[in-house]
C-alpha positions as CSV (number, residue, x, y, z in Angstrom):
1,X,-9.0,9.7,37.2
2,X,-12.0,6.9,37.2
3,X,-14.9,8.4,34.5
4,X,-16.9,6.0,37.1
5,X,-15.3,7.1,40.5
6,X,-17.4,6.7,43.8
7,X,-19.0,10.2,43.5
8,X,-20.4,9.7,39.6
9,X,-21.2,6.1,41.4
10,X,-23.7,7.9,44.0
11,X,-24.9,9.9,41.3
12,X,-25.6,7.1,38.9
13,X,-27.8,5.3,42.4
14,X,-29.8,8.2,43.2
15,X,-30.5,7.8,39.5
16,X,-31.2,4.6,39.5
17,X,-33.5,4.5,42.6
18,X,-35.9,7.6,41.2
19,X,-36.2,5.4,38.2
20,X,-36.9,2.8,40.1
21,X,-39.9,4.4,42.3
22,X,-41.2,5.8,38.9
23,X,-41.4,2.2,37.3
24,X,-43.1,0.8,40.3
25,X,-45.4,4.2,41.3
26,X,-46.8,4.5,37.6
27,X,-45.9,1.1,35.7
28,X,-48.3,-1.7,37.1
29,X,-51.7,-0.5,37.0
30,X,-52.5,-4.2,39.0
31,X,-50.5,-2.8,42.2
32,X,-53.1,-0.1,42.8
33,X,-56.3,-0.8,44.6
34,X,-59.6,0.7,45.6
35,X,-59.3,3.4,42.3
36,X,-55.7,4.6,43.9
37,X,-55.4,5.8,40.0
38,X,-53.8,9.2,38.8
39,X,-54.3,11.6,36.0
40,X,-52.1,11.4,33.6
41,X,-50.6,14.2,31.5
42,X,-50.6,13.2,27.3
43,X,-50.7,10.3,25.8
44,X,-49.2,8.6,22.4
45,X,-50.8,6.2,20.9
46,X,-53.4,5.4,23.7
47,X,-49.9,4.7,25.9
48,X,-49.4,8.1,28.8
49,X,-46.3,9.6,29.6
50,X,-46.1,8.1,32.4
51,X,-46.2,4.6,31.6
52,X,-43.3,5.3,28.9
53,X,-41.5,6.5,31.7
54,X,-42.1,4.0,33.7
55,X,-41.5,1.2,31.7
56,X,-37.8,2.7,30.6
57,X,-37.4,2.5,34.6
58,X,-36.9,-1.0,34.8
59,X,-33.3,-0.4,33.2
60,X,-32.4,0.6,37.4
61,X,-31.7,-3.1,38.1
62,X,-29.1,-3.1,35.0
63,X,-27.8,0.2,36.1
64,X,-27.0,-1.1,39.9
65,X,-26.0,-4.4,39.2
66,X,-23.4,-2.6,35.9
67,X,-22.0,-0.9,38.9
68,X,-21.7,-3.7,41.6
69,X,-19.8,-5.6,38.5
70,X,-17.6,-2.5,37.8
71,X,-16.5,-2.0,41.6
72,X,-15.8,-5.9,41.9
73,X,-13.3,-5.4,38.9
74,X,-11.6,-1.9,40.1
75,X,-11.5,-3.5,43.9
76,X,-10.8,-7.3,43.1
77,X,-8.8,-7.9,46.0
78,X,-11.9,-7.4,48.1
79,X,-13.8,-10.1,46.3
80,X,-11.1,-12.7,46.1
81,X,-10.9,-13.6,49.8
82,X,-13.2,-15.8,51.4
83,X,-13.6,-13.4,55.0
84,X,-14.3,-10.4,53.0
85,X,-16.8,-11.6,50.5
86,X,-18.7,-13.2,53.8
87,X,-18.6,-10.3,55.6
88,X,-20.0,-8.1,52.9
89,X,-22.6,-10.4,52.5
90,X,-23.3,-10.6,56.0
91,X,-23.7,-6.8,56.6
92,X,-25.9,-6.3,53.2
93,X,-27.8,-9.2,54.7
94,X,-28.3,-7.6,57.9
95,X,-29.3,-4.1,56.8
96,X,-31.5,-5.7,55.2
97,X,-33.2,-8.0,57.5
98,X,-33.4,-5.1,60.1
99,X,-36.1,-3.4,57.2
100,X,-37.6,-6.8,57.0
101,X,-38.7,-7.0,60.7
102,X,-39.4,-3.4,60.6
103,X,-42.1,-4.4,57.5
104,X,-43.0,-7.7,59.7
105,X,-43.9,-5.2,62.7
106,X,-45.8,-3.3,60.5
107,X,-47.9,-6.3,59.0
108,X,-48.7,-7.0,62.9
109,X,-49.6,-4.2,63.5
110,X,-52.4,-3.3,60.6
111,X,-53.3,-7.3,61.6
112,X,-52.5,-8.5,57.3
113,X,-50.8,-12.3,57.2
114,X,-47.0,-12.5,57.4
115,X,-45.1,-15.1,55.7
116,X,-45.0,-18.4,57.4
117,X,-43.0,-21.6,57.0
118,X,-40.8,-21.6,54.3
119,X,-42.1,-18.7,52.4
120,X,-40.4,-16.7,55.7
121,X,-37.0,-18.1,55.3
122,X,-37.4,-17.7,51.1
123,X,-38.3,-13.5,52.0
124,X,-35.0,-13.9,54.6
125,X,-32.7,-13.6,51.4
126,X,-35.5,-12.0,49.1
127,X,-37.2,-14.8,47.4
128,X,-40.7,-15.3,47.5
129,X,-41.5,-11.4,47.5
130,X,-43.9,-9.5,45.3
131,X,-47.1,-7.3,45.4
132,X,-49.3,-10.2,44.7
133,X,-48.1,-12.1,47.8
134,X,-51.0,-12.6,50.1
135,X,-48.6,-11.6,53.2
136,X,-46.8,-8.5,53.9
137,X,-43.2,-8.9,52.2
138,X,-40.3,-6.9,51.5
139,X,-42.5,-6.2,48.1
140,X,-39.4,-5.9,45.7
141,X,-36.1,-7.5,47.4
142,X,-35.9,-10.1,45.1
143,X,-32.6,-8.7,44.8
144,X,-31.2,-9.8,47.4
145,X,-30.7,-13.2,46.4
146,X,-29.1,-12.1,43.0
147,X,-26.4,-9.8,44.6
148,X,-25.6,-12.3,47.4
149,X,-25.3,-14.8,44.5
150,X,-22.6,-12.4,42.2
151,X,-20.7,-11.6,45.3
152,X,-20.2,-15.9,46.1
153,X,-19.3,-16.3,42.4
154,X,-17.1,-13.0,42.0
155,X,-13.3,-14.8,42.5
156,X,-15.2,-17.2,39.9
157,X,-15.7,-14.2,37.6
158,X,-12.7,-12.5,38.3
159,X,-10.9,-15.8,37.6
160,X,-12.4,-16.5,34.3
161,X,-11.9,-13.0,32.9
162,X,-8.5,-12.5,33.5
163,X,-7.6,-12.8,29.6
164,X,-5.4,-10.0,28.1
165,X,-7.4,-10.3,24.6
166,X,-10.1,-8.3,24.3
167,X,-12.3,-11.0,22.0
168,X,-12.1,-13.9,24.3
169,X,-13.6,-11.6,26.8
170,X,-16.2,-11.3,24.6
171,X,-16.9,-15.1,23.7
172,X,-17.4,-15.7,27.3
173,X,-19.8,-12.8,27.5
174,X,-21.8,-14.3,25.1
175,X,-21.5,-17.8,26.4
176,X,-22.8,-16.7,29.7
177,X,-25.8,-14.6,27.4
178,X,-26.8,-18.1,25.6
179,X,-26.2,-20.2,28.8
180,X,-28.8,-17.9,30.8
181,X,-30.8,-17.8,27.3
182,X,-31.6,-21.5,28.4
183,X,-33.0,-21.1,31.6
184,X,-34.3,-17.5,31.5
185,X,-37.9,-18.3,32.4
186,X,-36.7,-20.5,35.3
187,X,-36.5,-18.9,39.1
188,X,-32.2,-19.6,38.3
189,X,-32.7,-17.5,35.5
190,X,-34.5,-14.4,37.1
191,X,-31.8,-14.5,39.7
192,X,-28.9,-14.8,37.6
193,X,-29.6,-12.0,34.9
194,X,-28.1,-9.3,37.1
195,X,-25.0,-11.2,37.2
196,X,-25.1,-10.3,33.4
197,X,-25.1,-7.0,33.7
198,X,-22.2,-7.3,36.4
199,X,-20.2,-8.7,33.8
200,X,-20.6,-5.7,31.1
201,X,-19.8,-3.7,34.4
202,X,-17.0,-5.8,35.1
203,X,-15.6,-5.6,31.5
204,X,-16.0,-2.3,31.1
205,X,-13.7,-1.7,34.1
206,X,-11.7,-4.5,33.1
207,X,-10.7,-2.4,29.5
208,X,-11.0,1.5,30.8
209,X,-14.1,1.7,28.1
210,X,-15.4,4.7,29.9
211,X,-12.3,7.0,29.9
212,X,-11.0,5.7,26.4
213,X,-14.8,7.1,25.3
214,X,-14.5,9.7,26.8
215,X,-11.2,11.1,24.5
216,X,-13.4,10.8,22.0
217,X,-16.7,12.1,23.0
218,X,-15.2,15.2,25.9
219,X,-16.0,18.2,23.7
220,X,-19.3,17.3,22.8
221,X,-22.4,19.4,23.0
222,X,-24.6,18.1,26.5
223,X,-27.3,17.4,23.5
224,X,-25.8,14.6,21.8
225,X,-26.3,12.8,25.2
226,X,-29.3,14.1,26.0
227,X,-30.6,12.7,22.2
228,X,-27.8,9.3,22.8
229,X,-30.4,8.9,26.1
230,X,-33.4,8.8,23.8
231,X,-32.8,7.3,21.0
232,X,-31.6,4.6,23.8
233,X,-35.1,4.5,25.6
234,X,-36.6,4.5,22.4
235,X,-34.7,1.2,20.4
236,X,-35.0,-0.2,24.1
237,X,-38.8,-0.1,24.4
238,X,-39.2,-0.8,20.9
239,X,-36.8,-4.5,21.2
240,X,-39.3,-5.6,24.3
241,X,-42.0,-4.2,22.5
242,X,-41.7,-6.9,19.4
243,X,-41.0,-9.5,22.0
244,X,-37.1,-9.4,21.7
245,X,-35.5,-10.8,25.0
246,X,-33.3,-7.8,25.8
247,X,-31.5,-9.5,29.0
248,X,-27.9,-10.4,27.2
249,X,-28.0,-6.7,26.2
250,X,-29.2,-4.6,29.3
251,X,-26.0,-3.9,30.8
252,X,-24.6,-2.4,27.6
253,X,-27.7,-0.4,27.8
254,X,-26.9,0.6,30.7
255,X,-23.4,1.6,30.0
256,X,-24.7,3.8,27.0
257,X,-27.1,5.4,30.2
258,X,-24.6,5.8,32.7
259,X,-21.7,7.5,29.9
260,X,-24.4,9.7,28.9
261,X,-25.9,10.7,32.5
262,X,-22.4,11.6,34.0
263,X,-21.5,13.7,30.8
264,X,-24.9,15.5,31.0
265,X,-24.0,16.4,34.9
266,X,-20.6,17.3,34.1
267,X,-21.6,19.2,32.0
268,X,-24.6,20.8,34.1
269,X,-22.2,21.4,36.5
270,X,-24.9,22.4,39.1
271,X,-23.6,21.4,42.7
272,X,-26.7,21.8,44.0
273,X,-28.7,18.8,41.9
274,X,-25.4,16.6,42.1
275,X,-25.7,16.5,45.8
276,X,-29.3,16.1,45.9
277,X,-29.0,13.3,43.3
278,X,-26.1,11.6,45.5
279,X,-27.8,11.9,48.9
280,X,-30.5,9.9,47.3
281,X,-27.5,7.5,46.1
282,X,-26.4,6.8,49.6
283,X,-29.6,5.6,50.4
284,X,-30.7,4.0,47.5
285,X,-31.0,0.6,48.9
286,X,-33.1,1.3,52.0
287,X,-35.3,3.5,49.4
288,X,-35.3,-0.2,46.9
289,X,-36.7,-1.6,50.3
290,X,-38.6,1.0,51.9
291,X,-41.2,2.6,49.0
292,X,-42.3,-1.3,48.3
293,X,-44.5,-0.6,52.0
294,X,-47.0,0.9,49.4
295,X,-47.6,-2.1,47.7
296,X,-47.7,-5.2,49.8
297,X,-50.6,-6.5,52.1
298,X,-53.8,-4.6,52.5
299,X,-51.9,-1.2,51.2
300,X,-53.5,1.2,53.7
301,X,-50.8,3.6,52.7
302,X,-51.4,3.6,49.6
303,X,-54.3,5.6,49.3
304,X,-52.1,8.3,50.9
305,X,-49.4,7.7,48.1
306,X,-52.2,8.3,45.2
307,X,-54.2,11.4,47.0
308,X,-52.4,13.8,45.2
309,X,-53.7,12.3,42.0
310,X,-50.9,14.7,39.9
311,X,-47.9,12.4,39.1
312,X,-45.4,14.8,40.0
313,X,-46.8,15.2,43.0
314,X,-47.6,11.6,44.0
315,X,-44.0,11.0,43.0
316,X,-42.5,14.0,45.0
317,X,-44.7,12.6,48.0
318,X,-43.6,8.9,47.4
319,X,-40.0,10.4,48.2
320,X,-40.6,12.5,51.0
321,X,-42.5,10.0,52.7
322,X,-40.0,7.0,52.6
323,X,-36.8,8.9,52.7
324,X,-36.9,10.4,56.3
325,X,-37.8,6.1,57.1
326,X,-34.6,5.2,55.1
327,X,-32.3,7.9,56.7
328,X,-33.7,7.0,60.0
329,X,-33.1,3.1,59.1
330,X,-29.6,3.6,57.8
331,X,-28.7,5.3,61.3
332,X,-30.1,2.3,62.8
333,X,-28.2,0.0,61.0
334,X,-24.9,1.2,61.6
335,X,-25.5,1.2,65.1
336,X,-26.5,-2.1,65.3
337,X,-24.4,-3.6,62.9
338,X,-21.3,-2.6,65.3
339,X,-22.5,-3.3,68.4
340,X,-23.2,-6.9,67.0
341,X,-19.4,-7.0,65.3
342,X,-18.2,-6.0,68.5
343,X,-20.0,-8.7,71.1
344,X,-18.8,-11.5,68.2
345,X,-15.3,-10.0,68.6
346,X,-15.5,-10.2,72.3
347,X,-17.1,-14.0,72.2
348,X,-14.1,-14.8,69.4
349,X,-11.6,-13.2,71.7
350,X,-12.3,-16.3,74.9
């Protein structure tokens, strides 16, 4: 049995995502306008809760690209041929696009610029997106660009890793850590460093890391893991926080997260908070999407977001605002992503 099957997968996604809305909701004090502020609880050394929360978030990117790298390992024969890699991208690409006009419609709508000339076709695959955009954008798909980009180059990955020795594996790790080292302030190296973490993912399936682990670690008390998640946090913070360029070591980070979050919820063994924790999963990307509507443009939803004031509640709010949208948009998506495979069938079939 997979430690990382597609269940713990879900689970490690919803994750993700509510670390994700935290990092954004309370991390960037230069997204909020018009005194959108909140109160926070305590603070340590002049820095809140909050903020320490929020800036441990940012680990979601390493903790979603770790798993797209771990799935393109265990289910290499769907990224070796050239009509399935295509196809995935096309479909990410067009459930993603659908969320883009739906944010287009809504820039029309509350009258704020949209992107125009190039910057349109750069926010078509992600780029040229972020709160400090003039126009209304897709505020934090920048992703997009970097999974399309792992998914081209996975048979390239999967080629170069096929070594049955253990070391070399790890020499190329590192080359590709020094090699993005040289271009890491560049626009190639912001897209690339998820493909980083991809390869730890990819690895780690590679050498059956987790379940060998877990032999070792299985009768543990759920408080080692609890403590192994902040001792983690802490040495994390503490590497950016003396300037230390933690990219070529993220996505071990994130393995240390996700072996310690899975164990915790086996251990937990609620069924209740594992399914509410997946259900997020499932919709994790539209969420990614979706909760960036607070911060692009004018914001006029954004003083709804902050009303609350409480963080709790401003982040309970942020979620039950933008979910029922993201349910409603993956139901759309399906729909028209097959009614769209099946008229190109019919045209390919003349």
């Amino acid at each position: 049995m997979d430690f990382l099957g597609r269940k713990e997968s879900k689970l490690i996604a919803g994750i993700a995502i509510l670390l994700m809305m935290f990092h954004h909701i309370f991390g960037f004090s230069e997204y909020r306008i018009n005194g959108n502020d909140y109160i926070e609880s305590f603070c340590i050394y002049g820095i809140s809760f909050e903020r320490m929360i929020a800036a441990f978030g940012k680990i979601c990117v390493a903790l979603f690209a770790f798993s797209s790298g771990y799935v393109i390992w265990k289910k290499s024969e769907d990224y070796t041929k050239l009509r399935k890699i295509f196809s995935r991208i096309i479909k990410f690409l067009f459930n993603y696009w659908i969320i883009f006009i739906l944010f287009m419609i809504y820039g029309a709508i509350i009258g704020d610029p949209l992107p125009r000339g190039s910057d349109f076709f750069y926010n078509l695959i992600g780029l040229e997106t972020a709160p400090q955009k003039q126009y209304v954008n897709v505020a934090f798909s920048w992703y997009v660009a970097s999974y399309i980009l792992l998914i081209l180059i996975s048979p390239f990955l999967l080629k170069i890793f096929q070594c049955e020795k253990f070391w070399i594996d790890i020499v190329l790790y590192l080359c590709f850590i020094l090699g993005l080292g040289l271009i890491h302030n560049s626009l190639w190296g912001f897209i690339l460093a998820p493909v980083l973490y991809a390869i730890c993912g990819l690895l780690v399936a590679k050498w059956n890391l987790f379940n060998r682990l877990l032999l070792h670690t299985d009768k543990l008390s759920i408080w080692i893991f609890v403590f192994a998640i902040i001792g983690l946090a802490l040495l994390r913070q503490s590497l950016i926080l003396i300037g230390i360029n933690i990219v070529g070591v993220d996505g071990v980070f994130a393995a240390i997260f996700m072996f310690s979050v899975i164990n915790i919820f086996n251990r937990l063994q609620s069924e209740w908070l594992n399914k509410s924790i997946m259900f997020l999963g499932f919709y994790s990307m539209n969420l990614w999407y979706l909760h960036g509507i607070f911060f692009t443009g004018s914001r006029p939803l954004q003083e709804i977001l902050y009303y609350p004031k409480y963080p709790i509640f401003i982040f309970i709010l942020c979620i039950a605002l933008v979910l029922p949208v993201a349910i409603g948009c993956d139901f759309i998506q399906r729909k028209l992503y097959t009614e769209a495979r099946a008229i190109c069938c019919k045209i390919l079939k003349r």
